[in-house]
VOGU-3710 file (C-alpha; in Angstrom, 3 decimals, decimal comma):
1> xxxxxxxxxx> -1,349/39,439/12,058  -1,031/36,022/10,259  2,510/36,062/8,086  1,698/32,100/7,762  -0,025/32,385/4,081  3,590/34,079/3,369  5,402/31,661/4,264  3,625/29,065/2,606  4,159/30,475/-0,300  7,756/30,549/0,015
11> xxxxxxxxxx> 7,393/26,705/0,924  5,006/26,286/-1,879  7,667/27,359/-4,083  10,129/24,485/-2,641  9,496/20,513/-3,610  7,043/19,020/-1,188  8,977/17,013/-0,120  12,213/19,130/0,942  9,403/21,719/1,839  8,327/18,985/4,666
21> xxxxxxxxxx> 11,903/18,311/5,798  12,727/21,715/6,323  10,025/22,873/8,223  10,285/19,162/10,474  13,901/19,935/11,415  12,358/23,343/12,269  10,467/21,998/14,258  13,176/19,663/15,890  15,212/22,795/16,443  12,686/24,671/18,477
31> xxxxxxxxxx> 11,875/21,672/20,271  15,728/20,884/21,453  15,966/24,960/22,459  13,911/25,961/25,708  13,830/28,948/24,908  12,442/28,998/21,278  10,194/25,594/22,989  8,737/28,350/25,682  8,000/30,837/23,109  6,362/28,665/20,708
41> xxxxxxxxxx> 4,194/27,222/23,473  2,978/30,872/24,551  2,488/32,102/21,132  0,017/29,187/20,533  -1,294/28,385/24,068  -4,384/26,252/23,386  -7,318/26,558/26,471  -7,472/22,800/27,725  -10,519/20,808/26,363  -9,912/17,709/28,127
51> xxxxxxxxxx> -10,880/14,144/26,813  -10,872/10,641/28,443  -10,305/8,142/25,653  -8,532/4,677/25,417  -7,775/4,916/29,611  -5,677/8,161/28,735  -6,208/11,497/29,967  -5,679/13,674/26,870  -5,869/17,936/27,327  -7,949/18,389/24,284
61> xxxxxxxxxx> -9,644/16,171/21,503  -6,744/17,427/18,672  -3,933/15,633/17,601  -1,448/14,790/14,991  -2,084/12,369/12,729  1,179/9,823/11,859  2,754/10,931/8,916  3,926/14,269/9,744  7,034/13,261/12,206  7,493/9,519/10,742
71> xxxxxxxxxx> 11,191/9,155/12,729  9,990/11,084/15,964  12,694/13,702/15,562  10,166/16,870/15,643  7,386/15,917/18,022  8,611/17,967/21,177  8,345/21,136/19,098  4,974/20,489/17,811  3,634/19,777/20,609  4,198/23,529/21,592
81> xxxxxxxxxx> 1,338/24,140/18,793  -1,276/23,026/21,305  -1,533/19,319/20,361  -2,796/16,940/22,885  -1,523/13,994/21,150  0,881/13,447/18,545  1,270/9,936/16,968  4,942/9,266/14,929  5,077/7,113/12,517  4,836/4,944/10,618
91> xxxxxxxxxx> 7,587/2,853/12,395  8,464/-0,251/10,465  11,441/-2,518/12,436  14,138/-1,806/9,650  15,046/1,121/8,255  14,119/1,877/4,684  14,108/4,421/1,896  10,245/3,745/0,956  9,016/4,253/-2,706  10,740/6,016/-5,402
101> xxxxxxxxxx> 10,720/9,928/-5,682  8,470/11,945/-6,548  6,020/10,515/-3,790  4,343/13,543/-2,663  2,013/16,377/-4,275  0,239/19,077/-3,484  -3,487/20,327/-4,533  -3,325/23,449/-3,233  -7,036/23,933/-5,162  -8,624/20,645/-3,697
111> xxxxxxxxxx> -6,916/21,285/0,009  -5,512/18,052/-0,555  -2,323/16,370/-0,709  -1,484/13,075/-2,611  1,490/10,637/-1,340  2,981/7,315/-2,082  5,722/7,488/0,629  5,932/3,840/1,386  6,620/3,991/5,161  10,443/5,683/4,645
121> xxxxxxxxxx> 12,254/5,779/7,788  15,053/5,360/9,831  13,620/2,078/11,490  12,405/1,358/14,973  15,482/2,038/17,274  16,426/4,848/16,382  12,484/6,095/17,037  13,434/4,457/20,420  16,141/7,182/20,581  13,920/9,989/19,691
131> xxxxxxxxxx> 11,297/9,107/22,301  13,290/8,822/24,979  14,274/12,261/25,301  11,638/13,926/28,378  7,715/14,389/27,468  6,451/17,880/27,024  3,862/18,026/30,055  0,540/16,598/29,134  1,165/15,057/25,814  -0,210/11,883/24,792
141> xxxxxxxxxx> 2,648/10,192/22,570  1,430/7,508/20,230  3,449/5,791/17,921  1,947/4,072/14,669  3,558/0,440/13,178  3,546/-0,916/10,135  5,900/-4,012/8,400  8,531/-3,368/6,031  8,031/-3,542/2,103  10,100/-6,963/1,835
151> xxxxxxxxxx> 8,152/-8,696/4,833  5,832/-11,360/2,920  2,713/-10,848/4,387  2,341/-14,153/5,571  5,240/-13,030/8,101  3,818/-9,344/8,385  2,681/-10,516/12,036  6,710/-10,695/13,384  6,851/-7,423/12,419  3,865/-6,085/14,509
161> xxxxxxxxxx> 4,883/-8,157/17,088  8,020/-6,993/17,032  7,079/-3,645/17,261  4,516/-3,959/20,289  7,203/-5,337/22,220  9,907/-2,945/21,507  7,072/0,117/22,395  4,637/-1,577/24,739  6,585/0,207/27,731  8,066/3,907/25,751
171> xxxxxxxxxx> 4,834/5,030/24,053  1,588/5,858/25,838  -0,638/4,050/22,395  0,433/2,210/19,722  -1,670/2,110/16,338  -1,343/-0,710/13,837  -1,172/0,418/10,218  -3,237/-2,324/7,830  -4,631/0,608/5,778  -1,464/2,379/3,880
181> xxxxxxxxxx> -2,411/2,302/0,075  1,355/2,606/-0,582  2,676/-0,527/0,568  1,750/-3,193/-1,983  -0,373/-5,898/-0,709  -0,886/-3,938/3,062  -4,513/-3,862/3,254  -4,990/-7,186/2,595  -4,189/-7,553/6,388  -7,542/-6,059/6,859
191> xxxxxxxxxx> -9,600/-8,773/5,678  -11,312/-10,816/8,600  -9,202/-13,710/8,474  -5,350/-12,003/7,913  -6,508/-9,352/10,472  -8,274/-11,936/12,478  -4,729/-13,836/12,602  -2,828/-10,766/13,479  -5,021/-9,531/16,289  -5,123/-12,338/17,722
201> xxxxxxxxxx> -1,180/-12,780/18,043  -0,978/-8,944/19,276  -3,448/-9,859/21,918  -1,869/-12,738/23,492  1,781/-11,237/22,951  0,323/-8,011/24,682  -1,133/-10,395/27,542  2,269/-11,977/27,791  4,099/-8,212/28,359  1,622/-7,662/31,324
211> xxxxxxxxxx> 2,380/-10,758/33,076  5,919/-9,538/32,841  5,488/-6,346/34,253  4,798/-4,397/31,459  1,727/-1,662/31,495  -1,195/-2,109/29,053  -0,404/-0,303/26,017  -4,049/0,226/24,375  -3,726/-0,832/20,659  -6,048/0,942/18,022
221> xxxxxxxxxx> -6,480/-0,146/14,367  -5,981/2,249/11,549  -8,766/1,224/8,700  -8,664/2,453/4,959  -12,122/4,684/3,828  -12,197/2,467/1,018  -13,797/-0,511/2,645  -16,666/-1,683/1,630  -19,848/-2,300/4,177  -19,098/-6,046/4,654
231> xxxxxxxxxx> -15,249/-5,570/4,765  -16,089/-2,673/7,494  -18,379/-5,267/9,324  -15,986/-7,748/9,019  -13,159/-5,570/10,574  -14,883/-4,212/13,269  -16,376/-7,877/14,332  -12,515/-9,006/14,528  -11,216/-5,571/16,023  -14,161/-6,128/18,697
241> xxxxxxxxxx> -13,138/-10,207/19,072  -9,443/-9,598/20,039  -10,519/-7,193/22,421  -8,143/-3,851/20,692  -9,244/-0,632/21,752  -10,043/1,530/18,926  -9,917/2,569/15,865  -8,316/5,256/13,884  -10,852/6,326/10,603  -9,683/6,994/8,149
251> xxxxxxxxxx> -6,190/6,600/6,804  -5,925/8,353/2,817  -8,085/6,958/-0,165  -7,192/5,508/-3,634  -10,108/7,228/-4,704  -10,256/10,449/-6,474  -14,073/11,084/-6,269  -14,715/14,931/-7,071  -10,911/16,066/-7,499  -10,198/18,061/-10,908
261> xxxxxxxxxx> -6,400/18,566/-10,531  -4,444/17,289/-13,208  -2,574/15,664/-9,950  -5,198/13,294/-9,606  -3,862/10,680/-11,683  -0,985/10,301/-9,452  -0,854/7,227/-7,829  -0,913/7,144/-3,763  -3,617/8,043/-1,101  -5,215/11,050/-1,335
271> xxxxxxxxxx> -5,446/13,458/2,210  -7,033/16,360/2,422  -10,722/18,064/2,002  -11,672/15,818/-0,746  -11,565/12,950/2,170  -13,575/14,629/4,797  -17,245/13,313/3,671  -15,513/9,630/2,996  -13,959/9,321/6,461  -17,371/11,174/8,017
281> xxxxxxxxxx> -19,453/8,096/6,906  -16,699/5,854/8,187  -16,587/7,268/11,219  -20,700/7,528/11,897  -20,681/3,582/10,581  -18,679/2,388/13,367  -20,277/4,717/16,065  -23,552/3,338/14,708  -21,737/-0,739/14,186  -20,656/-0,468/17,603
291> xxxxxxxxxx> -23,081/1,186/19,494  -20,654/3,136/20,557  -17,946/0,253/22,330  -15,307/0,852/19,803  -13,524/4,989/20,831  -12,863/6,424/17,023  -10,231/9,194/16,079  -12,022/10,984/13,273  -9,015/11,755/10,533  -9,069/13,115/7,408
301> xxxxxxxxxx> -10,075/17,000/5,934  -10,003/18,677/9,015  -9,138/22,241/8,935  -11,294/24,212/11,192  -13,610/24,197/14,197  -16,429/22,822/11,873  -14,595/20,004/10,451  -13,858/18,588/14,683  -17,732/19,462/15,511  -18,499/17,205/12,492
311> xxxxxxxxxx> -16,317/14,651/13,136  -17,445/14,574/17,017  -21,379/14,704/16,057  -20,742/11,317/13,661  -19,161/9,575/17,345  -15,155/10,170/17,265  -14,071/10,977/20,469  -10,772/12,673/19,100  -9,715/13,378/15,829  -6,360/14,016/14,192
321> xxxxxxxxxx> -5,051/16,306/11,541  -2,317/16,569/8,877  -2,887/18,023/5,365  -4,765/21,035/7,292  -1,805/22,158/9,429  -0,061/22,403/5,782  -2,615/24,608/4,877  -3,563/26,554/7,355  -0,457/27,044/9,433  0,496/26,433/13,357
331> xxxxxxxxxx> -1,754/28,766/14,371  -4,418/25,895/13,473  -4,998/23,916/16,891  -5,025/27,055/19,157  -8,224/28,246/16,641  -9,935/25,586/16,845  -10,139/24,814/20,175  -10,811/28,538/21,008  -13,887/28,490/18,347  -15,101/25,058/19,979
341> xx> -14,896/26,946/23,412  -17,045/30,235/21,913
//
């Protein structure tokens, strides 16, 4: 029997936000207890559905999208609910409260969420902390970086750089964040010559960590569904030039296409089912850009066996989920992968 629509309702009744927390230091709690961690893990066993991607070995195609855990302090526990990646994040070097609350709403009609977060977070070391503790078996740990609010962008590239070295060697993928809606000024790092200018330095730095001794951390770009055909072009042609190796699509959209809550005049990116068609196109666009070269993670509206297919048929080689798990419970990752196996 499913008792998850019951508890969501009890959540429901909580502020998003504190709903979030709670359940995350749930999560942290059943991850620091074997015994609770071996239960979980049996209750959801997922059948493997293994994927090569990036030069990693993942178990299966599903993971969870940054956002969820942005400090790292709940990932060992959700990986018992059958991930086979998990990417923390956003990690910005410096710690920092992000924007002003309330920053997060729910559209329970829509299956959507809308948030203005701001990258809050307890800065980069004390991630380092969190990751450090041992790796559930199999899990592919990525970790997603972004620069702090009161970096000029002009300097946004010590930040990154920062970053890449502090990780290059503790997490198995790093992810560079250009695409947040709710940092002001952010994705102007994805036009071609900012991004060209910041690839570029995370290329050579990376280059510089492998002379050293370091292994090759594969570095993906996170792009917004709100780009337009050139500024995708444009992206990808830089993303291909600097030699990165892949791209995450999509992160949330300004856009509030189709959505009737009274929510939707909230500013922040919208998550959720309302982005599934946007990110689709994205996705297929790339496949179809890149003839394949560039591996994408399909994100954004998936909540069932359907919405992976999908996202697989338009090219992504894995995809990633967030708002989903919200609404349909832990139980989500072990159905999915069973009803992709059927």
């Amino acid at each position: 029997m499913n008792i998850y629509p019951l508890f969501r309702a009890l959540l429901f009744k909580l502020n998003p936000e504190h709903a979030h927390h709670l359940t995350l230091r749930l999560m942290r709690l059943a991850g620091n207890i074997q015994s609770v961690n071996a239960l979980i893990r049996s209750t959801y066993l997922a059948p493997d559905h293994p994927v090569q991607a990036f030069g990693l070995k993942f178990s299966n195609p599903i993971g969870l999208a940054a956002g969820y855990d942005k400090d790292g302090i709940g990932w060992r526990g959700l990986a018992g609910l059958g991930f086979g990646h998990i990417e923390i994040g956003t990690v910005t070097p410096n710690a920092q409260p992000g924007n002003p609350q309330p920053r997060l709403f729910r559209l329970p009609e829509e299956r959507a969420l809308i948030n203005r977060m701001g990258f809050p977070g307890m800065g980069a070391e004390f991630v380092v902390q969190q990751i450090s503790k041992p790796h559930p078996k199999n899990l592919v740990l990525g970790v997603n970086i972004g620069k702090n609010k009161d970096t000029p962008l002009e300097a946004a590239a010590q930040d990154y750089l920062a970053l890449l070295r502090l990780f290059a060697d503790r997490a198995d993928y790093l992810t560079v964040n250009v695409s947040s809606p709710n940092t002001v000024g952010l994705r102007q790092l994805q036009e071609r010559q900012a991004l060209d200018q910041l690839l570029k330095q995370l290329h050579g730095e990376r280059e510089r960590l492998i002379q050293i001794g370091t292994h090759t951390v594969p570095i993906l770009i996170k792009l917004s569904p709100d780009l337009t055909d050139p500024q995708l072009d444009d992206a990808l042609d830089v993303i291909l030039a600097n030699q990165m190796d892949g791209v995450i699509a999509t992160n949330t959209t300004i856009s509030r296409e189709g959505v009737n809550s009274p929510l939707a005049r909230e500013d922040g990116g919208l998550s959720g089912k309302p982005l599934q068609m946007r990110s689709l196109t994205i996705v297929a666009k790339i496949h179809e850009r890149t003839n394949g070269r560039l591996p994408v993670i399909g994100v954004g509206g998936i909540s069932d066996a359907t919405g992976v297919q999908k996202m697989m048929d338009a090219g992504a080689v894995l995809v990633q989920l967030y708002t989903g798990l919200i609404y349909e419970g832990p139980g989500l990752v072990n159905k999915i992968l069973r009803e992709l196996r059927a």
